[in-house]
N, C-alpha and C positions, 0 to 999 in steps of 0.2 A: 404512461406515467409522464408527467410534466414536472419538469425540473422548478425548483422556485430559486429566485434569485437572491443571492447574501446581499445583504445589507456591505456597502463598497466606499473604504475610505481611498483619497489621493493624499499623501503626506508626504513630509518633507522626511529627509534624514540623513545624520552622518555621525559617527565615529566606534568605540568598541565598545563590548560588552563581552561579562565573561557567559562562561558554558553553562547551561543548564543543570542543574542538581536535583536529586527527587525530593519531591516534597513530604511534611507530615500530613496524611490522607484528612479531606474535610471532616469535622465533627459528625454529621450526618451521614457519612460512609461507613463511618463507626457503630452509629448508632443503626443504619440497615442493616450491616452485618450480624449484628448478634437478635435480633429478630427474631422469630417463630416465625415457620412462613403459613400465607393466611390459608381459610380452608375455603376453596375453590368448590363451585356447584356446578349444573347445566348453563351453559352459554346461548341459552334462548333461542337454539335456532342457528346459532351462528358457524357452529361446527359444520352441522349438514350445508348450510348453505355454501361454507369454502369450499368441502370437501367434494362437493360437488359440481363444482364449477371448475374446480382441479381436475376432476375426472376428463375433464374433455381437451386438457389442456393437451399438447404431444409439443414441446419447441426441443433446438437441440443444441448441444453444448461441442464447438469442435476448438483442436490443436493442432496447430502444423508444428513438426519436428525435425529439422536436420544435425546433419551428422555433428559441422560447424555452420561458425557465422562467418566466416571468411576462406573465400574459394579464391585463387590463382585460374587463368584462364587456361582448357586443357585438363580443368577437373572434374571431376562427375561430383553433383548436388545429389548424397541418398538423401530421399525423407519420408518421414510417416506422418500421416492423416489419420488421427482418432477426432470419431465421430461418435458423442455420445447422447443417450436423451438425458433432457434437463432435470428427469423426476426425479431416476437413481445413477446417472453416467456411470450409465456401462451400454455396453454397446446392443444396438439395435439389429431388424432383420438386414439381411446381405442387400445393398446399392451399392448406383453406380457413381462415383465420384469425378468431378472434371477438375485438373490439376493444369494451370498453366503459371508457365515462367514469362514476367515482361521486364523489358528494359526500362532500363532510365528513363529513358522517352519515349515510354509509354508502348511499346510493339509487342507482341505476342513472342515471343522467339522461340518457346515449344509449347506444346500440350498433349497431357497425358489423360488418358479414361481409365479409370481403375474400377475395382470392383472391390467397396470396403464389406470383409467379413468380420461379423464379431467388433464393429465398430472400428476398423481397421485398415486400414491402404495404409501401402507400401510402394514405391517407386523411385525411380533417378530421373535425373536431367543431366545429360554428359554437354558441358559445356565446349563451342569450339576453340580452339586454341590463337584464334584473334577475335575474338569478341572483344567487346571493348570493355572497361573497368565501370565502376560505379556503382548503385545502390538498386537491387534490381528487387522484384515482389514475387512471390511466389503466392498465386490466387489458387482459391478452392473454392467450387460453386459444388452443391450440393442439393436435394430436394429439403427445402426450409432453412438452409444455412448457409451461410457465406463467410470467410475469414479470409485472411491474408497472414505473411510473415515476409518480413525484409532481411537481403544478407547483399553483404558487401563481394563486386567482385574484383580481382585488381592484382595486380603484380606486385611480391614483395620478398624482399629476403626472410627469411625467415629468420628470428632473435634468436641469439646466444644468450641475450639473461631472460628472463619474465619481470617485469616491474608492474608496482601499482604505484598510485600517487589517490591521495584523497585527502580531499579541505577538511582543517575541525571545523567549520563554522561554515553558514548557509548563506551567509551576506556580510560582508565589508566594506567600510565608508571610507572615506578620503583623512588619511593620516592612519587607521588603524594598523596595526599589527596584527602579520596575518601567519598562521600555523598550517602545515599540510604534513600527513604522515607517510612515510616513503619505507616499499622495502621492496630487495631486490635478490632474484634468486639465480643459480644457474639453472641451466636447463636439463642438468642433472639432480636437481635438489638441492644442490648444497649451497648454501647461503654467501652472497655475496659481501665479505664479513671481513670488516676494518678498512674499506677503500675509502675512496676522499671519489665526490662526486661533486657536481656542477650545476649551482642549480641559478637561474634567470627569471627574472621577471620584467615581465613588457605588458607598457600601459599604453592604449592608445596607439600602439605598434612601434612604440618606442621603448628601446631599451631602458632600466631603469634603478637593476642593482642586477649587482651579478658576486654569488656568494659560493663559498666551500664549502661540504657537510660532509663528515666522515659514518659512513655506514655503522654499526655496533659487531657482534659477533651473529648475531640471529641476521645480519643483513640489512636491519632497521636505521631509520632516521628518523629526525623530525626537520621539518626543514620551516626556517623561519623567515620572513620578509618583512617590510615596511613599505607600507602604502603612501602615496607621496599627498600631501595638503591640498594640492589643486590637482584635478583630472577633467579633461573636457568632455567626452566620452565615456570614462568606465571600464573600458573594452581591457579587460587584463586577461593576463596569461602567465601561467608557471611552467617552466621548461626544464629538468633534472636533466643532466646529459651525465651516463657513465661512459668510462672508456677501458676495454678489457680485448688483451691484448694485439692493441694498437687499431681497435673495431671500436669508433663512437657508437652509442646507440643514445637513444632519447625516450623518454616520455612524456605528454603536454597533460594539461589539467584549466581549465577554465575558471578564471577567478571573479568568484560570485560577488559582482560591488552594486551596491545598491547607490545611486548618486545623490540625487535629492526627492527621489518620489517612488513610495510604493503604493502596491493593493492591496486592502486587508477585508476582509469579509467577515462577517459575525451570525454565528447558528444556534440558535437556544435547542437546546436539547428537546429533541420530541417536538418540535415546532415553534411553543412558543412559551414566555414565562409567564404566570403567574400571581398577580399581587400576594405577599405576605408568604409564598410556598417557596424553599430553599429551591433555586433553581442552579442549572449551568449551560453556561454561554461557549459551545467551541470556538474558535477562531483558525483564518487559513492568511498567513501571508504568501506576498509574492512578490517579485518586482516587476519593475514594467514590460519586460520580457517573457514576463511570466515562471520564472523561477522561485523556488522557495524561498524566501528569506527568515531567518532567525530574529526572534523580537523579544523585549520584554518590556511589562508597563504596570499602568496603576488603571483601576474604574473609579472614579470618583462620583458623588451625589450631588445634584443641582444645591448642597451647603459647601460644596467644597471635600467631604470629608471621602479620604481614602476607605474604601468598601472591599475593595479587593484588588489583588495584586495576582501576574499573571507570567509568563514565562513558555515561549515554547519548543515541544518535544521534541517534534521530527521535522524537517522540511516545513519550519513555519508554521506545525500546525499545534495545536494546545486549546487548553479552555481554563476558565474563573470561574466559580463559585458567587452567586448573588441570590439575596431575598429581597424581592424587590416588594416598595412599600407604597402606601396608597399615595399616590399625590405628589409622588417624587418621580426627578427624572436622572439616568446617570448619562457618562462619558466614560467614553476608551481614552485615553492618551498612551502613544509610545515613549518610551524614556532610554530603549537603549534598540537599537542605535539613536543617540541624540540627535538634541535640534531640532526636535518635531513638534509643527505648535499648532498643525490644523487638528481636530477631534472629532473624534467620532460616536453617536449618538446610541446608546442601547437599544434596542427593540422594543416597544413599550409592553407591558406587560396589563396582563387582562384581568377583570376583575373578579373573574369565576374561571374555573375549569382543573384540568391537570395536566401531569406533566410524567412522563416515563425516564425513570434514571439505572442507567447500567452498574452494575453492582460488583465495585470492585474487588475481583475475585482470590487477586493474593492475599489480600486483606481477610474475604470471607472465610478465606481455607485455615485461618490462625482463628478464628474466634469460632467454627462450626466443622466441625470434622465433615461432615454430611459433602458442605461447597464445594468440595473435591472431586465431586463423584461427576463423570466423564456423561451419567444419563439425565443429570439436570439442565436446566436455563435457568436460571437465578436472577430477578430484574425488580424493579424497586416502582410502586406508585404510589403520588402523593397527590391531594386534591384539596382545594380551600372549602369547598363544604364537604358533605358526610352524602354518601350514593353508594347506588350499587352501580358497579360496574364490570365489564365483562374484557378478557385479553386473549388476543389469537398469536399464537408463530406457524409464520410459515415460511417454508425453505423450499424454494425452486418447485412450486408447483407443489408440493406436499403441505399438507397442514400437518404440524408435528403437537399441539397441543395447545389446551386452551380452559377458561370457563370463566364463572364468573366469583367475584365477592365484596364483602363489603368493606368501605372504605370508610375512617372517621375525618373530621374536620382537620386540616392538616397537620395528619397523622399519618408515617409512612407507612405503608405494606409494605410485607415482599413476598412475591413472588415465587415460587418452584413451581418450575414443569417438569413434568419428564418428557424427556425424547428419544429416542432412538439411538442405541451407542455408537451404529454409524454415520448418523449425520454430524455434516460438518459443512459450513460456510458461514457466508453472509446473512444471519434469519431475520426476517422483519417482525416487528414485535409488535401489536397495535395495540391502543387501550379503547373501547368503544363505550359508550352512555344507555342506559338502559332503551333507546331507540334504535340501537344498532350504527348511532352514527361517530366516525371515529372522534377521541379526543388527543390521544398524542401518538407519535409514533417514531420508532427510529431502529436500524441495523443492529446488529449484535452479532458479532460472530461465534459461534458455538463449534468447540471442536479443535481450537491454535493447537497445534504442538501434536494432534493424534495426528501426524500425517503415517502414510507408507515409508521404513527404515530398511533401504537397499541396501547391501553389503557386496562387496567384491573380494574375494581372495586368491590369489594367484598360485600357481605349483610351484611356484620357484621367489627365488628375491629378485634374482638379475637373469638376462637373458643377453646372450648374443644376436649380430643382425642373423636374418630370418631363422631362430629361434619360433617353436611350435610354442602359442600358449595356452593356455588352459585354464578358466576362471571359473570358480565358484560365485553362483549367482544368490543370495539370500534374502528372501524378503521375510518381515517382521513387522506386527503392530508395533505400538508404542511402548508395549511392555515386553518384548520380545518374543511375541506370541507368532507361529510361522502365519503367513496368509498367501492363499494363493492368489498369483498375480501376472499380468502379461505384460514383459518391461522391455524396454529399445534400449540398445547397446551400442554405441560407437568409438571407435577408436582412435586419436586423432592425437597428432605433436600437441602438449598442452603449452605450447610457447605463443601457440594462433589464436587458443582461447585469449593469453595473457593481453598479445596484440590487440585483437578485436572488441576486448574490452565492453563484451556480448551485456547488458543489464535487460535486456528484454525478458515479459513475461514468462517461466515456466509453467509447468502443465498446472500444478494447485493455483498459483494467482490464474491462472489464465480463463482455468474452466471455474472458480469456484468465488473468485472476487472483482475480476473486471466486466463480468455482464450485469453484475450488482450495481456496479457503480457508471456503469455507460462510457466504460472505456474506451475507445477507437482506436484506430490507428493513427489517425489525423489529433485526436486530442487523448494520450497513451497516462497509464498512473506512472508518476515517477518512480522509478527500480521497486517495482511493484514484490517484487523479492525480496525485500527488505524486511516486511511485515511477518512473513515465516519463517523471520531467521532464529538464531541463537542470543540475537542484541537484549542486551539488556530492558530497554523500551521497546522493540518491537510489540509489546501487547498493547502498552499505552501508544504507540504509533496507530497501532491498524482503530482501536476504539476512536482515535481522532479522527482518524481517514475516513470512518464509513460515517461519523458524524457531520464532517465538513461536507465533503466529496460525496457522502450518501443522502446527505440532507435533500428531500423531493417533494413532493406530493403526488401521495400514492392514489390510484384511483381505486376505489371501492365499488362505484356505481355499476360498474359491471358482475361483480358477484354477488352487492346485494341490492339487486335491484330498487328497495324499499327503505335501502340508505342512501348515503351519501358521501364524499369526500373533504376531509379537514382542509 
């Protein structure tokens, strides 16, 4: 698969802008939701020819796990190695797995042979007790697979509180006012509640305001700053410093300034737009670091006239609404953060073809009781003439469903498949033309929110030091149905987690959204954890994510020989 390249503004920019709010969903979201979905035939061939070509497929899906992310030298590294295949990840026949530990500077400094059963290795690394600190990798070679995970090793006291610190905002210009939320706990629980804390900021490694903020009763702050007019550099930093009893401790935080020039990238959904077919344009900013930054603007028409207005979700990333017309061309302009007067040119749009649109689901579940249901895919196509056309998903090597129907003159469809009520990721969704050759295509994740619901219950509230414990282990579908399951348990002061401030992949992003999207180590999804949280936008997050970050060109030519690739 070859990646294709966004379309890449340089602009200028500076000052604030407020928070993103949710929008009223486009008219045409509206209008695919309440829909009938279309009635679907044979896919000409096209079923057997994936499903056949999946047949021969075998790749595999691995996860490293340790106990923690931060070892003191003189500690033993537990970890487990799940090794699964990519069809249904679960684990494969018994191999032999090669596990080594390297340093900083790149030396081996042990390695283990294990023997994964049921998809499984198990082992330590007892570190010795002068080894030197720093960022070390723990590699896994495998037959067909290779992974890695990084853990920090290093001498440290261990915290009396736990703190977090985290920015409301994704990028700040020079003069803005900037907000960060602070809370702070003991290492008992109990909230570190009505202190007065200490909070610093440094620009360019110079100090620059230095403020007081008193905790609330939950331990909370908001901790507020002002960014100074001129900055030469950018290089900021937020320092909260508490002090409980007579122990400074600290927490830092990186302060996201965008100075006068970012990257913005633009992805029409399904590849490309359209003339006259309601299309949508994702977008990814960054800065020149390559960090997220937060945007908003306007699309205008080679008349000048405002088309559409924009705003984004997560980490920079969002999309607009446009129908683009024959013989027109638009522009991007950012407007917040201001100052920005270079622009950037839309995508032109084609004079035939279609386009695939993800069908938003909160929305469908209020207007179709059915859009709920856990064994659908729900997807939208629209096309400027009247064809038949035919739609495949397929999920890691499985074809989960497909066929064909017809489509009027831009007129939307939609879409139902049924799938499997246990699948769940990243599924690509193709739409092909009655020659089997593709016309649009794009990710959809099928499945947010069914993940595995682990519980723990203890025999006791409190326990004295070496106190025997005893935990109830429970696993549960999403409806609190039991399911049987094989889970890693470790024990660990949660003050190391609070410290090491671990954002790295877990096992669902790891195995079921970052080989979708061609995550590496060297180029990693930002707190790729984010997207299967509880947040409010995490669903509108991940549909950006897999849109921007997903956006490629898929190859076809290998499974249909007698086609070809969009």
């Amino acid at each position: 698969m070859r990646r294709l390249p966004g379309l890449v503004l340089l602009a200028g920019c500076a000052a604030s802008y407020a928070a993103p709010t949710a929008d009223d969903p486009p008219q045409i979201d509206k209008q695919i939701a309440g829909l009938p979905p279309a009635k679907l035939g044979p896919a000409a061939g096209l079923d057997k020819a994936i499903t056949t070509y999946y047949s021969t497929q075998r790749g595999q899906r691995t996860y490293i796990q340790t106990d923690k992310p931060l070892y003191q030298p003189g500690e033993t590294i537990w970890f487990r190695a799940d090794l699964r295949t990519a069809k249904t990840l679960v684990g494969d026949q018994p191999v032999g797995v090669t596990l080594q530990l390297i340093s900083p500077r790149g030396a081996i400094i042990a390695t283990k042979r294990v023997l994964a059963q049921g998809g499984i290795a198990r082992n330590d690394f007892a570190l010795d007790a002068s080894i030197e600190g720093g960022e070390y990798t723990i590699q896994l070679s495998a037959p067909g697979a290779t992974d890695q995970k990084k853990i920090i090793v290093n001498t440290y006291e261990a915290p009396r509180l736990m703190k977090t610190l985290e920015m409301l905002r994704k990028a700040y210009g020079a003069g803005d006012a900037g907000t960060a939320a602070l809370e702070i706990k003991r290492t008992t629980g109990e909230p570190f509640a009505n202190k007065q804390v200490t909070a610093v900021v440094t620009i360019d490694d110079a100090e620059v305001s230095r403020t007081q903020v008193t905790t609330d009763a939950a331990g909370k702050a908001t901790v507020k700053f002002q960014l100074p007019a001129k900055m030469t550099r950018g290089d900021g930093l937020l320092t909260v410093m508490a002090e409980d009893g007579g122990v400074t401790e600290s927490i830092q935080k990186r302060i996201p300034i965008v100075m006068t020039t970012l990257n913005l990238a633009l992805y029409p959904e399904g590849g490309e737009l359209v003339q006259g077919v309601p299309g949508r344009v994702y977008f990814a900013a960054k800065t020149t670091i390559g960090k997220p930054a937060d945007i908003e603007g306007n699309v205008r028409d080679d008349r000048g006239n405002v088309v559409s207005t924009f705003r984004s979700i997560h980490d920079g990333m969002g999309s607009f609404e446009i129908q683009p017309a024959a013989n027109r061309t638009y522009t991007v302009e950012i407007t917040k953060p201001t100052n920005i007067t270079t622009k950037l040119a839309v995508p032109a749009a084609k004079n035939d073809g279609c386009v695939l649109r993800a069908v938003d689901k909160s929305l469908a579940s209020r207007l179709a009781s059915s859009a709920s249901n856990p064994d659908q895919l729900r997807i939208a196509a629209i096309c400027a003439s009247a064809q038949t056309v035919a739609i495949e998903a397929t999920l890691r090597e499985n074809r989960l469903a497909g066929g064909s129907f017809q489509v009027e003159a831009g007129v939307p469809a939609l879409i139902v498949l049924p799938v499997p009520r246990t699948s769940q990721g990243a599924v690509r969704v193709t739409l092909f033309d009655d020659k089997r050759m593709p016309l649009s295509e794009r990710l959809v994740y099928h499945g947010l929110g069914a993940n595995l619901k682990v519980t723990l219950t203890a025999d006791k509230k409190a326990y004295a030091p070496r106190d025997t414990v005893k935990l109830k282990v429970k696993t549960a579908d999403a409806k609190g149905n039991p399911v049987k399951a094989n889970v890693a348990l470790a024990v660990v002061d949660d003050t190391v987690l609070s410290f090491a401030d671990d954002k790295s992949a877990k096992i669902l992003a790891h195995l079921s959204l970052a080989p979708e999207l061609g995550a590496t180590a060297q180029d990693p999804i930002e707190e790729p954890n984010y997207y299967f949280s509880d947040k409010p936008d995490a669903a509108a997050a991940m549909d950006a994510l897999l849109a921007t970050r997903g956006y490629r060109k898929f190859e076809w030519r290998q499974v249909l020989p007698a086609g070809a690739s969009r």
